[in-house]
N, C-alpha and C positions, 0 to 999 in steps of 0.2 A: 504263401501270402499273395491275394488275388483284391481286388478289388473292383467294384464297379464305374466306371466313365461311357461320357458321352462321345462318340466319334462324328467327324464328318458321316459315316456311312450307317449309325444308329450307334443301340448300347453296345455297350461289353462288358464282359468278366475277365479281366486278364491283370497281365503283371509284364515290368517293364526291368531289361537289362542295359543300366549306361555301364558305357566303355570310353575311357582311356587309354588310347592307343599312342606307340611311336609308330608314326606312319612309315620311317624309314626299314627299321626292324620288325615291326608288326609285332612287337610286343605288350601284352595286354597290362598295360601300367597299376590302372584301378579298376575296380566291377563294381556293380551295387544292382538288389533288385528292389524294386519299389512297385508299391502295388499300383496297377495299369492307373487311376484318377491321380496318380502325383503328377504336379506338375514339373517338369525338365527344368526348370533351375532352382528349385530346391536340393538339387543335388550338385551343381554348378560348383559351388564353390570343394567338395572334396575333390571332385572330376580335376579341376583348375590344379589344385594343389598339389597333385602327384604328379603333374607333368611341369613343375614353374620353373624346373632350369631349360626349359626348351625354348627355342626363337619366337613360335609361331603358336599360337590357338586358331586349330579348327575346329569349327563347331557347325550344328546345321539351325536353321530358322527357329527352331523352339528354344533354342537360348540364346536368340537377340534381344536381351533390356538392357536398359542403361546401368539397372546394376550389376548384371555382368561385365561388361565393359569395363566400367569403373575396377569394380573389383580383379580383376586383369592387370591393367594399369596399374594398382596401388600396391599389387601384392607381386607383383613377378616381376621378370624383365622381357615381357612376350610381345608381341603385338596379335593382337584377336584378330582372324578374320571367320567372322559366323554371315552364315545366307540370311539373304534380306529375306523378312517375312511379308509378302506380297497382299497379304491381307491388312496389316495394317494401314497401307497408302503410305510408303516411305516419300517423302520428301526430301533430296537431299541437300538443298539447299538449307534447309532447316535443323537441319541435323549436328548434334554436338561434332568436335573434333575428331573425338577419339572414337565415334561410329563411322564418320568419314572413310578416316586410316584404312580400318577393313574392309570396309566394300570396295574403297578404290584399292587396293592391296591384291582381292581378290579378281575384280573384271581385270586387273593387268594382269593374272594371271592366268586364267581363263582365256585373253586373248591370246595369247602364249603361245598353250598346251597344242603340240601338233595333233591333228585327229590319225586318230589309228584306226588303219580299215581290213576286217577280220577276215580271211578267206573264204 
């Protein structure tokens, strides 16, 4: 199952595997493949559901919308934190609560994380 989409960097014919991980185990919770033109949160909500007894949702910039979010919050007991999509022009002063939560969630933690420097 392959389909055609546009990238940043032209066409393509490809196909796409989301994962559901526990970060701590590395255990691969859910899988799905979807052909490469789906878009990342059409699958969002199975992705959500196989991890909803966990603390935290991490996610990367393709599934930040507000109905993710939402759906987060109404359905789990997690708190989301997905990377700002830098293309849309986040404002954050502008921005619901519950998108807040997670970017600030994540720059505290990111400010954190000590850097590890490899031999």
């Amino acid at each position: 199952m392959s389909g055609w989409s546009k990238t940043t960097k032209g066409w393509s014919y490809d196909r796409k595997c989301h994962m559901a991980i526990d970060v701590d185990s590395l255990l691969i919770m859910e899988w799905l493949f979807t052909k490469g033109n789906m878009h990342d949160p059409h699958v969002s909500r199975d992705m959500v559901d196989s991890v909803k007894d966990f603390s935290y949702t991490l996610a990367y910039s393709a599934y930040e919308t507000l109905d993710i979010y939402d759906y987060v919050f109404k359905n789990t007991h997690e708190i989301p934190v997905i990377d700002t999509n830098i293309r849309r022009c986040i404002i954050h002063e502008k921005l619901p609560a519950n998108r807040k939560i997670g970017i600030d969630l994540r720059k505290e933690y990111v400010s954190n994380v000590p850097i590890k420097m490899g031999k």
